[in-house]
N, C-alpha and C positions, 0 to 999 in steps of 0.2 A: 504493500500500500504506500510506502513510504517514497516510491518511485512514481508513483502518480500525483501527487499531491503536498508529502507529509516533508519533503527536503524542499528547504529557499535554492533559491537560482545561485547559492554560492555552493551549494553543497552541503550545506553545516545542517543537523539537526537542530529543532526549534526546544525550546524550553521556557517554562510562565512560575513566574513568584509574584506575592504580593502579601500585605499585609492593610490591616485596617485599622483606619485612625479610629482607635480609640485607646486613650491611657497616651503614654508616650512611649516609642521604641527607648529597647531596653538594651544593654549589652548579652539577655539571653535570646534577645532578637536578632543582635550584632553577629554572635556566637554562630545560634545554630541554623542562620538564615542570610542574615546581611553579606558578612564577611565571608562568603563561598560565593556573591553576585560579583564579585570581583575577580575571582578564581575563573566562572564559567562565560564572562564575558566575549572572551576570544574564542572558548571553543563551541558556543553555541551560537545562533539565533537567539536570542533573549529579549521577554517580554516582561515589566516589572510596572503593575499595577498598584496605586492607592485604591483599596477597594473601600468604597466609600459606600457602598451600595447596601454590603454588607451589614455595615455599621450600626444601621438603623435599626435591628431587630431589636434593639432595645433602644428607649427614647433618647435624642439627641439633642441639647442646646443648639437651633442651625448657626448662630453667629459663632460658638463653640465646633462644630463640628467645618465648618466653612475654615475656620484660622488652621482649625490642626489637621486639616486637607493640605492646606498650603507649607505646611510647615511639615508634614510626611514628605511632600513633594520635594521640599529642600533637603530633609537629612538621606531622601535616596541618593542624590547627588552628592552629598557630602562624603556619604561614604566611599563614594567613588566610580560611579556609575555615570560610563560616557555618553552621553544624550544621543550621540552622532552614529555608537555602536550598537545602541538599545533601543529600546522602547519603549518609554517609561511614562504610563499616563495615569490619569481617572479611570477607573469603572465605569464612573456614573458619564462618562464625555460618549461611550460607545453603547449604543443603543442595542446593538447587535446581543448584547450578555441577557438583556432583559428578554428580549426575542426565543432567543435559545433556548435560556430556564424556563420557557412557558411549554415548548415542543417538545423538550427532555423529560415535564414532568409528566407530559402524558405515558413517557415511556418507564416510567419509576416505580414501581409498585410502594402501596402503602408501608409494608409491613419494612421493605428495606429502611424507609426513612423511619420510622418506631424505632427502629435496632439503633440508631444514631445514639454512640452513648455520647455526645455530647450537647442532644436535645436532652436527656435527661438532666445533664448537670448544671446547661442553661435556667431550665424552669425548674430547678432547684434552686437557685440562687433569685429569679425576676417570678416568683407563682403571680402575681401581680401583672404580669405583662407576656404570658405566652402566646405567644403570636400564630399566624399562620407561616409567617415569613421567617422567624427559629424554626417551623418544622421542616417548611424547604429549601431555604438557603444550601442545604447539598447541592443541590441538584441547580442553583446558581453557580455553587463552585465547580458544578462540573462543565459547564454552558461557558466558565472562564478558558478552564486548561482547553477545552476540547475546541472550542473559539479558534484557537493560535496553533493548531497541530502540533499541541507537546511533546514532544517523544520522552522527556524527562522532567520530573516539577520535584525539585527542594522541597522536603516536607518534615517534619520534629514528627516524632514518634508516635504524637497527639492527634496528627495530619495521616496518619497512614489509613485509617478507616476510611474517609472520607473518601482519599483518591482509590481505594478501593471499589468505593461507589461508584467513582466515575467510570473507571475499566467497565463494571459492568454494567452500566448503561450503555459506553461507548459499543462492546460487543453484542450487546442485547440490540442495539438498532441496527449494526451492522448485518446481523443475523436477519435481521426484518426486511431491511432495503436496501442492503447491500453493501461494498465497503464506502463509508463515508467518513470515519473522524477516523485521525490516530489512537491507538490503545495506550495510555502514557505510561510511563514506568516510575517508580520511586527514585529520587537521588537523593540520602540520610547519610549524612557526614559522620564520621567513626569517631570522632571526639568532635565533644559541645556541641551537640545535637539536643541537650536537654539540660540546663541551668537552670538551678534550685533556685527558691527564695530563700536570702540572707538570713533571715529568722525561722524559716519554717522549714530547713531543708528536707524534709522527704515530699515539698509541691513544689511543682514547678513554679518560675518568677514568671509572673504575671503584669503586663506592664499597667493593666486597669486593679492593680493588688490597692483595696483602702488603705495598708499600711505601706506607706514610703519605706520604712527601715527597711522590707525587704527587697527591695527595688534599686537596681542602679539604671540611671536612665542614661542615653549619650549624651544628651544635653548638661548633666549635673554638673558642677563645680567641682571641680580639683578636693577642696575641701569637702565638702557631701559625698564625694567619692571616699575619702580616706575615713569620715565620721560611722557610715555605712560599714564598712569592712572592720571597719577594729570595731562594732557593736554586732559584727555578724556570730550565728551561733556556731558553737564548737560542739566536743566529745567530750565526753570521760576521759580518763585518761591522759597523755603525755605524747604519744607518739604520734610522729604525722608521719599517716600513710593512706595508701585510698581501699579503702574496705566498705563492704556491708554494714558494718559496727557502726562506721565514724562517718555520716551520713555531710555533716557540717565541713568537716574537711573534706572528704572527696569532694565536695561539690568547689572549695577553696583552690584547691589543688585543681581539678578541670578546669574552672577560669584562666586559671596561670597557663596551664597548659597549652590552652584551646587558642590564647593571644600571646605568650613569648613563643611558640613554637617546643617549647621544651619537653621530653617527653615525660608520662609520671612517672617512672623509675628514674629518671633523672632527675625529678624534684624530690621525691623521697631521698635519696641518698644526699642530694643540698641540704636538706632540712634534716638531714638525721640529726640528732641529739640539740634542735635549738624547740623554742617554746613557739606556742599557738603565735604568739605577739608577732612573732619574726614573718610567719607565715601571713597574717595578718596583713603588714603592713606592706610586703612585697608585693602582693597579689593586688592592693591600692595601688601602689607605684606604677606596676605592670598595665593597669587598665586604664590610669590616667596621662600614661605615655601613651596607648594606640588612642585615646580616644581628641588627644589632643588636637592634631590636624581637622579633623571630622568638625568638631566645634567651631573651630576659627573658619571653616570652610562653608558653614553653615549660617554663621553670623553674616558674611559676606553676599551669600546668595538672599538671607532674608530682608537684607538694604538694598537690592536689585527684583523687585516686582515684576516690576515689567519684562527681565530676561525671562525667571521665570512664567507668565505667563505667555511668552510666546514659546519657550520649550513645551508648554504643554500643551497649544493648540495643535502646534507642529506632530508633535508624535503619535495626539489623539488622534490626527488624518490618519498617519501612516499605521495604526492599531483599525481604527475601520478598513482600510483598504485590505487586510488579512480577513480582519474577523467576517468582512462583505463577503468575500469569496466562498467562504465558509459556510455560510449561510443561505447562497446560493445554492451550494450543493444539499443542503437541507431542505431547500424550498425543493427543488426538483424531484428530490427522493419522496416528500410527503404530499405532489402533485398540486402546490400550490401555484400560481400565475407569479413569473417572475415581475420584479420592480420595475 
């Protein structure tokens, strides 16, 4: 399939990331999602969406939601992502997502989106606001990947269900009408794939988490950076090493890791015989040296508006002119009249 459709005119396989302004990205966003869009730039097609669409399942301030759209849209860039080699836009700018998840839901059976265990933990957390739109939003995210002929989508451990969903929808239509979307595949990075919170290490960091202490965000200050980390929890015990037991440290120890390059047998034997403190304050230092560039780079792009919004009109054309074709081929398979 991938000879008919699913490779750009350069050859490269396609692949889609995104993340939704809500909360502010985190460095366990940096970790196990950001800092590999840097990695996979040159060898894929790449598509890097603010999904903003998303967001809404639960209520939004829109002058709140509107700012930290634009400010998602900055720290994609700051982290390092070339406008000129990417594609980096809104959700909500391509109509084409909304189109999709309406044709895919017909193809979704109930009981699949029920299994969603993260509609259940959603309406655990909002019973006040469970929507129609937390039951299907799958099946928008799969209307994203499937949009851009993924062959590959970055996903945290959390994310693997999901795009599991989408495989089988994607093969469930294709079985119906033929071959039409790519079947994507996982790409899960082998360290910092999944960063604890500071206080509660056996849950993941959460960038919408009500308690700040457990959150480093990329935005924070040098200071808030190091006040965080020396208040972060530890173990029992004295020795640092990454085990089942010491939940506080592994997770200490995979930050270091996951941003000096260093392996964790070689931080264990650095750290043998010194105290948490030592640890502590390294793994500060470590995260406040990568995150520093990103920052100042981010200040700069949010005193220039105007670039920014002409990068994102520019690249939302060039995200329709994919996701159009796409959806052509949808319209034809489901015998609709084309545009």
């Amino acid at each position: 399939m991938a000879k008919i459709f699913g490779l750009g005119p350069n050859g490269k396989k396609n692949t889609l990331s995104g993340s939704a302004p809500s909360g502010d990205l985190t460095i366990g966003n940096y970790i196990g999602a950001v800092r590999t869009w840097d990695e996979i730039q040159e060898e894929y097609n790449s598509y890097f969406m603010v999904v903003d669409l998303h967001s809404i399942t639960t209520r939004q301030d829109p002058k709140v939601l509107h700012e930290r759209s634009l400010s998602f849209y900055a720290q994609y860039l700051a982290c390092g992502l070339d406008p000129e080699k990417n594609v980096i836009f809104l959700q909500s700018h391509v109509a084409e997502h909304a189109e999709l998840a309406w044709i895919l839901s017909c193809f979704t059976p109930f009981g699949d989106l029920s299994r969603m265990t993260q509609f259940k933990d959603k309406s655990a957390k909002h019973p006040k606001n469970v929507n129609a739109g937390l039951f299907t939003y799958p099946v928008l995210m799969a209307a994203d990947i499937l949009l851009y002929d993924a062959h590959v989508v970055p996903v945290g451990e959390d994310q693997k269900q999901h795009l599991e969903l989408t495989r089988d929808i994607a093969q469930r239509f294709n079985n119906d009408r033929g071959e039409t979307f790519v079947v994507p595949e996982p790409m899960i990075p082998k360290v910092g794939a999944r960063v604890m919170a500071l206080q509660e290490p056996t849950r993941k960091m959460d960038k919408s988490d009500p308690n700040p202490a457990n959150t480093v965000f990329l935005l924070d200050t040098p200071k808030a950076i190091e006040k965080k980390f020396k208040s972060a929890t530890t173990d029992s015990g004295s020795e640092i090493r990454f085990a089942d037991d010491k939940p506080g440290v592994s997770n200490l120890l995979q930050i270091h890791s996951s941003l000096s390059g260093q392996s964790i047998a070689e931080l264990e034997t650095h750290f043998q015989g010194k105290m948490y403190g030592h640890l502590k304050v390294e793994v500060a230092e470590v995260v406040t040296e990568r995150l520093k560039p990103v920052r100042e780079k981010y200040e700069q792009l949010m005193n220039d508006r105007d670039y920014l919004q002409t990068v994102m009109r520019k690249s939302a054309g060039r995200a329709r002119e994919h996701a159009g074709r796409t959806l052509a081929r949808v319209f034809e398979k489901m015998g609709f009249l084309a545009k």
